[in-house]
N, C-alpha and C positions, 0 to 999 in steps of 0.2 A: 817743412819738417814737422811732422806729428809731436804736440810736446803731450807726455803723459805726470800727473803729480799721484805720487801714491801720499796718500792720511794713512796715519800708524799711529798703533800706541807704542808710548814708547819704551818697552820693556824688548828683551832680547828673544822671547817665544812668541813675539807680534810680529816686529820687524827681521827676523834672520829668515824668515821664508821670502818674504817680497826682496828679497839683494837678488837672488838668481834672476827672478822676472825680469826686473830693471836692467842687471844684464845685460841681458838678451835682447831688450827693448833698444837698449843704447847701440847695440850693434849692429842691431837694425838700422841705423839711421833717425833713431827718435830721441826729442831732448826729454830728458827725466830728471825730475824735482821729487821731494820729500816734504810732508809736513807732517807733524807730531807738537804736540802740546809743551812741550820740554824738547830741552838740546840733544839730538840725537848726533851732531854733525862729527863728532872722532870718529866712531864707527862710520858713518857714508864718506868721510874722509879715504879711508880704508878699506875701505870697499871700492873705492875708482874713481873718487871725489864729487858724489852725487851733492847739489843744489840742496841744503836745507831751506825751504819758506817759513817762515814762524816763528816763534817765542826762541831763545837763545838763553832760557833756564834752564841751569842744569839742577837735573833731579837731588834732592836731600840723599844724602846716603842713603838712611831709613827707606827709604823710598825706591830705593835701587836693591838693596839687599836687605830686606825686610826683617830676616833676624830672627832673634827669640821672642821677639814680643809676638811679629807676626804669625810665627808658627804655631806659640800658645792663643792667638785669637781666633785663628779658623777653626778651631775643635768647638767655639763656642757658634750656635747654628743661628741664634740672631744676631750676634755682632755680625758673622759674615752674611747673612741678608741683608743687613744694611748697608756692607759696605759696597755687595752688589749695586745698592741700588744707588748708592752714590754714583758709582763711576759708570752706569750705565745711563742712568736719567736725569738726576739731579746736577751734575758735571756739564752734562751736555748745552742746555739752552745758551751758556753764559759763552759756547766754543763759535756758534753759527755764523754770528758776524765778524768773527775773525777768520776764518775760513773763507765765508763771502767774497770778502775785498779780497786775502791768497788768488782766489779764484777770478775776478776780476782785472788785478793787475799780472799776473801769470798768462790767463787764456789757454789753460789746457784742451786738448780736444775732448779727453777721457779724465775719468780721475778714477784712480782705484783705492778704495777703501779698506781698510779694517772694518768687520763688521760690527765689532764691537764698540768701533766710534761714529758715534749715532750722527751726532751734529755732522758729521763730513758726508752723510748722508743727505740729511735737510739741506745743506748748504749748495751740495750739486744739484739737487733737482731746485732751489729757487733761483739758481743759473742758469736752469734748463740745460742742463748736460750731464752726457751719459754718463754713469756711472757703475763700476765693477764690484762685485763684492768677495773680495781674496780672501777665503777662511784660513785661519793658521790651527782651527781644530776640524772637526770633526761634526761641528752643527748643524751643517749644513742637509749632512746624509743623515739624522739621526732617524729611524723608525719612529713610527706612533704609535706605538705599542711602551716604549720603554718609559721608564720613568726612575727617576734619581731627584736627590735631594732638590739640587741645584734645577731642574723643571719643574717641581714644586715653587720655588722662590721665581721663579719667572713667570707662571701661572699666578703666582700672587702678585706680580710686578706688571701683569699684562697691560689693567686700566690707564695704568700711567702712562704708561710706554705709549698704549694706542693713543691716548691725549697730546703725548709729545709731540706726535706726527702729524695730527690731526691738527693740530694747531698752526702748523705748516702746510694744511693743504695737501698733505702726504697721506696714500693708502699705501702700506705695502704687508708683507708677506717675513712673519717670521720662520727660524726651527731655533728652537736651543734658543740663546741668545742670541744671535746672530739675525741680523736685517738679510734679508736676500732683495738683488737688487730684479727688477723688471727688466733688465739690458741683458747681464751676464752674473751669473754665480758659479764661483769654481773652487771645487773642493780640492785638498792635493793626497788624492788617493787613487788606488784603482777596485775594479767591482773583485778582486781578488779577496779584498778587505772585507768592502763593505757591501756587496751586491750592487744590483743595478740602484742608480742614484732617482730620489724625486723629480718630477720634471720642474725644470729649469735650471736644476744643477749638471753641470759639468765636471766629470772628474779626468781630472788631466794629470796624477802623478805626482810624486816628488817633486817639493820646490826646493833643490839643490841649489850652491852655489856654482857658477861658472867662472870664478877666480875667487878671490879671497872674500871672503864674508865680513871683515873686517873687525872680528872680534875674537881674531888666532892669537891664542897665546901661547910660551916659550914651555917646554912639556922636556923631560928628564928623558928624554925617549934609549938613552945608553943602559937604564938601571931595568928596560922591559926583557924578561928572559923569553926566549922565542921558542925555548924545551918546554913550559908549562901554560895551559890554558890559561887566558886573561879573563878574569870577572870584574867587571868594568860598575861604576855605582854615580849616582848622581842625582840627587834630588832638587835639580835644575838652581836656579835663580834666586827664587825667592822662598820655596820652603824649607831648604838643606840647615837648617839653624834643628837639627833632630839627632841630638849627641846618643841617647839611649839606642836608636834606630840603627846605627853607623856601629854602636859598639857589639849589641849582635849580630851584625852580620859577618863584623870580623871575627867575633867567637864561631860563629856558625862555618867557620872557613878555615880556622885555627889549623895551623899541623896538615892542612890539604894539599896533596901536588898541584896547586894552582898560585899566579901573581895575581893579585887586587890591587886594584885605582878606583883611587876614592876621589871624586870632587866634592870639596867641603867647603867653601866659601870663608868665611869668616872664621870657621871653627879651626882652620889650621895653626890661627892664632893663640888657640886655648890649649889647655891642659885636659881638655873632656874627654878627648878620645884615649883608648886602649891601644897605645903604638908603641908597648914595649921594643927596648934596642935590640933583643933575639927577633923580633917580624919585622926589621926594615927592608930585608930582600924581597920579604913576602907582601907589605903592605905599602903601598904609595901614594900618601894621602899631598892632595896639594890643593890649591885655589879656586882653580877654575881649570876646564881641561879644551885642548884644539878637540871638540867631539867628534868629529865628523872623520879626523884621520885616525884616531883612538877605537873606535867602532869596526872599521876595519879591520882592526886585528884583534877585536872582542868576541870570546864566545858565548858570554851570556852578559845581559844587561840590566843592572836591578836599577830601577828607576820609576817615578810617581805618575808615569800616564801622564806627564806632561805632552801635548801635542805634539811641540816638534820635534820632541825626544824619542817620540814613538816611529813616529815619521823617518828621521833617519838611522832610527834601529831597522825599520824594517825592508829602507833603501838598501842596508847592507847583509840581511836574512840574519839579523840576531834573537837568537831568543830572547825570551823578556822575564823577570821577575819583576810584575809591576804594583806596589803599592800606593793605590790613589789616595788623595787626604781629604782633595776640597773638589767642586765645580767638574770641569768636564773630565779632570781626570777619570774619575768612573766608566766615562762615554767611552773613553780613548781603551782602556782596559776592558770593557764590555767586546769590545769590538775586536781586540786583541787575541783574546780568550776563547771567544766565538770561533776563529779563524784557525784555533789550536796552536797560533803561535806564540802564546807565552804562557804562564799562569798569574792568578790575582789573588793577594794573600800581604792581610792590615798584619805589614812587618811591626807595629808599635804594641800589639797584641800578642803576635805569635811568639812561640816561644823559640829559645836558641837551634832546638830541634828540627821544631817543623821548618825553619827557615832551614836548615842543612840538609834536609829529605827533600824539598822543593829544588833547592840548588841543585844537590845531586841528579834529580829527573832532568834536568835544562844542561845540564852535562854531559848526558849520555849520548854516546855516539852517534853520527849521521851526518847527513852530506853539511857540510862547514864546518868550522872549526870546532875541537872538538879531542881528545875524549876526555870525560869524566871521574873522578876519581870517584873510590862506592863510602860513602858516609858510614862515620863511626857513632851518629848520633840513631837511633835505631826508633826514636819516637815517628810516627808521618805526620806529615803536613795535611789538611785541612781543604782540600783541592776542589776546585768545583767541576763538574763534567763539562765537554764541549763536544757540540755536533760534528767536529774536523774530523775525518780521516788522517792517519798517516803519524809519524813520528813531530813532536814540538819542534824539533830542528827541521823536521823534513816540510813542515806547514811555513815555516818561517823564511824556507828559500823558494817555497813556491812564489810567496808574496814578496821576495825580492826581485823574482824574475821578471816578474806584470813592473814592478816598480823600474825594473831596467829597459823595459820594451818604452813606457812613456816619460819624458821626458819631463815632468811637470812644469820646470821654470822654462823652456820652450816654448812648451804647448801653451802657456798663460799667457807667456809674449804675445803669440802668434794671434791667440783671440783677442788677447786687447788691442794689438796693433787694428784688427780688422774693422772691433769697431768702432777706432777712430777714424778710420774709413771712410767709416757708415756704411761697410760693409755687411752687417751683421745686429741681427737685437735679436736678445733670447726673452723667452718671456719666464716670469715666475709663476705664471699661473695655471 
């Protein structure tokens, strides 16, 4: 029996793409373990009762729902430089030798990585074994043309990084943040997105789940009216702590023939949001939301370019209103915007208008769900061109089509199964 351990970080836009693979892997016939720095084990509980190896701390709240502090520290560009380079470099040397012994008393054939967790990189090649490198963004396929904040801070983070490796007898190949590995690199997209991929990356599609992902939660789903369009919002995990951001866009919606679901983490608990008792039909603001069945019946999705949020926006051909804050969001929204399937517009700047002018374009009718009511705010939004042909809705099910032809949490299977094999080594170079 092939045993496969995927390394994660342990946040939910790291680990909710590798539950499909694993999957898949298990039904194949292969045993599968997890390891993460912190307790991930309720969620792999929940997901099929996947093997955690590792530390059994669970993360500080703070740490898990980062909040208002966190939200006000990313606006600042060298706090968040250095926190990058904490949890990229400085994090890492102290992780290898516990990783090592995982890797020694385990015996995996494969290991498949987070690429963002460097040390589960060193530690499999000083075990001399293959390793995968599973992106849960987009750095893999990034252009070398592009440039954002967040490759500036990695361009100034390069010496170290290549020190870290070097110091382990390791050459390798980065893009973005992201390690690529010499074996296998897989993106989870199609060239519908992003074009043809660098050599060494493979794009294999959507990493869906193929049962429960193990982080569904309990959803009002009887107060959903199925007469008016759903505008669906969520600014994932860790930066949704953005009370000003959430309260125009419900201004920006006011009086609309459209329902709004809001996921707001923490803030549900406050007094911050604008949820007068005349919009409870119209507004459904709750905790955290199941996304992936919610998306489905979304016709537009305003959210921060979070990777996997993009991802299974666009497994289900939604358009996107995407405001990026920090890091690869941008990448994700770049690439978005490109493809004609969404637009990209700083909701913390725009005004109640242009947010209701952009909504209304991402409304208007075409193949999915859909139509649009016509905006009473008469100001426009602030729009950037894109090279797509065709209508924003009509781009948005092109790229759900390519998304439905490949299977990504499959096709991931299928390559890692081979090579543990040793059927199979891709190079990065």
């Amino acid at each position: 029996m092939k045993r496969i351990l995927f390394c994660v970080v342990p946040e939910k836009g790291h680990l909710n793409p590798c539950i499909g693979p694993a999957q898949h892997l298990r039904a194949q016939g292969c045993e599968v373990a997890f390891y993460a720095p912190a307790d991930i084990s309720e969620q792999l509980d929940a997901a099929g009762g996947f093997e955690l190896l590792g530390p059994r701390t669970k993360l500080e709240r703070h740490d898990i729902s980062r909040g208002a502090s966190f939200a006000a520290n990313i606006q600042d560009a060298d706090w968040l430089r250095h926190w990058i380079r904490v949890l990229l470099v400085e994090q890492a040397p102290a992780l290898v030798d516990g990783i090592r012994g995982i890797l020694r008393q385990w015996q995996p054939d494969v290991v498949v990585i987070d690429p963002l967790l460097y040390a589960s990189a060193i530690a499999a090649h000083l075990e001399g074994l293959p390793w995968v490198a599973l992106s849960n963004s987009l750095n893999p396929v990034l252009p070398a043309g592009l440039d954002s904040e967040l490759l500036q801070t990695v361009r100034w983070l390069a010496p170290d990084r290549e020190q870290l490796f070097a110091r382990h007898g390791l050459q390798v190949r980065f893009n973005g943040c992201d390690v690529l590995s010499p074996y296998l690199t897989l993106a989870l997209t199609t060239e519908a997105l992003v074009g043809a991929p660098p050599a060494g990356v493979r794009l294999v599609g959507p990493a869906l789940p193929a049962g429960a992902r193990g982080d569904e939660q309990s959803f009002p789903w009887e107060r959903l009216d199925a007469r008016r369009p759903l505008v669906y919002m969520s600014l994932g995990s860790q930066l949704y702590y953005q009370p000003e951001v959430f309260g125009k866009v419900i201004e920006a919606l006011r009086g609309k023939p459209v329902q709004v679901v809001l996921s707001v983490g923490e803030l549900v608990d406050t007094d911050l949001l604008p949820l007068p008792p005349e919009d409870h039909a119209q507004v459904i603001a709750v905790r955290y939301t199941p996304q992936l069945a919610l998306l489905c019946r979304t016709a537009v999705f305003i959210n921060h370019g979070g990777a996997n949020s993009v991802m299974e926006a666009l497994a289900c051909g939604v358009p996107m209103l995407l405001s990026p804050f920090c890091n690869d969001q941008f990448h994700s929204a770049w690439f978005v915007q490109r493809a004609g399937a969404g637009i990209e517009l700083d909701l913390r700047t725009a005004s109640v208008g242009q947010i209701a002018a952009a909504l209304d374009m991402l409304l208007e009718p075409g193949p999915g769900p859909g139509p649009g009511p016509a905006s009473r705010h008469a100001e426009p939004a602030p729009i950037r061109g894109n090279a797509a042909t065709g209508s924003i809705r009509e781009n948005a099910a092109r790229i759900a089509a390519s998304y439905r032809q490949q299977d990504g949490s499959a096709q991931a299977a299928r390559l890692i199964s081979e090579l543990a094999s040793g059927n199979r080594r891709e190079t990065a170079s």
